[in-house]
C-alpha positions, 0 to 999 in steps of 0.5 A: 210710473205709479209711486207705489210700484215704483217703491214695490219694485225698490223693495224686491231688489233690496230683499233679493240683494239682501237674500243673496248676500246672506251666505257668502262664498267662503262660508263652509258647507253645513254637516252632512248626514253620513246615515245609517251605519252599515254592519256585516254579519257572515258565518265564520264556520258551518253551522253545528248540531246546536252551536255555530259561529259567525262573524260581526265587522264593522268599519273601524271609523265607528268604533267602538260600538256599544248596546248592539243588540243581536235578533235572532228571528226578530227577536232580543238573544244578546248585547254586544259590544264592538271595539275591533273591526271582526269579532267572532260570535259563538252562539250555543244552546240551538235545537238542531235541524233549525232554521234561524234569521240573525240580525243585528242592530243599535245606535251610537249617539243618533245614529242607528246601525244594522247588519244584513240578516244572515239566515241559517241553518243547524245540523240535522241529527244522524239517521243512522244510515251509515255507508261503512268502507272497508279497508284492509292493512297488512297481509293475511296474519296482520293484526290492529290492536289500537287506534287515534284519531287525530282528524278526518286526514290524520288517523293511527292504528297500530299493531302487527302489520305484516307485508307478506303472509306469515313472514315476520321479518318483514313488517310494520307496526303502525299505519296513517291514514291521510283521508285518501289512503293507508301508509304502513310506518315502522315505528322504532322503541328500545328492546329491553334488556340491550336498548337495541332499537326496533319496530316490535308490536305496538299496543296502544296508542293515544292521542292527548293535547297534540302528542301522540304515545304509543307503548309496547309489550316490553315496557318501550313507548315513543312520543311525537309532537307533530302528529307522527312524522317523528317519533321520541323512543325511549324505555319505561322504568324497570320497574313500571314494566313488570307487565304487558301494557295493554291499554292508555287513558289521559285527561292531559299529557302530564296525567296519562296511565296505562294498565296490563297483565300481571295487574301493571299500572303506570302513571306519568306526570 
């Protein structure tokens, strides 16, 4: 054999033998890219005429995540900052009737991370175009005198609810509306002067930081803290009650007044 082969052929086993002792079978295996971090954007409540909420997660393994930017068609609307796995955005100040793609995006360290894009819509303003459905409570005679809303499946009016016509031993003065139908209520106060309880007339009722007050003609009012399925009786002071109380108006339930005839006010606080 040609001594020059013979001496390339010694080499390329020394450079092969070489290659293959150059990582050995206990060596650990290098870092693995764990890419892009994924975040997930989702509407938390239905759009509003200019505000709405969504929600932002991520995996709690990257927390905490800082300099998240929020787009709002492709553009910068806000910084973030992440340290729970779900955080509600709230976002206001929208035009109505809009259409907006959100998104966001950052980095932590060198890793970028993105949301999926959350396309949404606000709500449109009223035509107008109402559909009215009427409802009547009571027998011929029955007259409402206030109402509270409390939410689409709580409503109260009160007043003088009679079951028969013109027969006012048996009657109601209060009514709920549970989204489907009417419940007549016969809501007691104390009689003033003997304290005896009994469904009079209501004339007011308000609904203020989850109580509702409801007040008669004779100085009598009860309370309930669980929208209307009990109710507190009890008598204003004597001389709070000089008049009819006619009408209410709180800012909190510990800042309530009410007005009537004989120029009456009362204040509670």
């Amino acid at each position: 054999m040609n001594p020059t082969i013979r001496m390339s052929l010694l080499l390329s086993h020394l450079v092969l033998g070489m290659t293959l002792s150059c990582q050995s079978p206990n060596d650990p295996d290098p870092p693995v890219d764990p890419g892009p971090g994924v975040l997930a954007l989702e509407l938390f409540a239905s759009p509003r005429l200019t505000s709405m909420q969504m929600k932002l997660s991520a995996n709690p393994a990257d927390l905490p995540l800082d300099s998240l930017v929020l787009l709002r068609n492709d553009l910068p609307a806000d910084t973030l900052k992440l340290t729970k796995p779900d955080t509600v955005l709230s976002l206001t100040g929208l035009t109505p009737s809009t259409t907006y793609i959100w998104k966001v995006t950052g980095k932590k360290n060198t890793r970028p991370y993105a949301s999926n894009p959350l396309p949404t819509r606000t709500m449109d303003t009223t035509s107008h175009d109402f559909t009215w459905q009427v409802d009547t409570i009571g027998a011929p005679g029955s007259i409402l005198w206030d109402v509270a809303i409390v939410n689409d499946t709580c409503v109260w009016v009160v007043g003088d609810i009679l079951k028969y016509p013109y027969d006012s031993s048996d009657r109601y003065n209060a009514a709920m509306w549970n989204g489907k139908t009417w419940t007549k209520v016969r809501i007691n106060t104390p009689i003033h002067p003997s304290g005896t309880l009994s469904p009079t007339i209501i004339y007011t009722i308000l609904y203020v930081d989850g109580q509702l007050w409801i007040t008669t003609d004779d100085g009598g009012y009860a309370v309930s803290d669980n929208y209307g399925k009990t109710w507190k009786p009890n008598r204003f002071p004597v001389e709070s009650a000089r008049g009819f109380l006619k009408r209410a108006w709180a800012s909190s339930k510990s800042n309530i007044y009410w007005v009537g005839t004989n120029g009456s006010i009362t204040h509670y606080d």
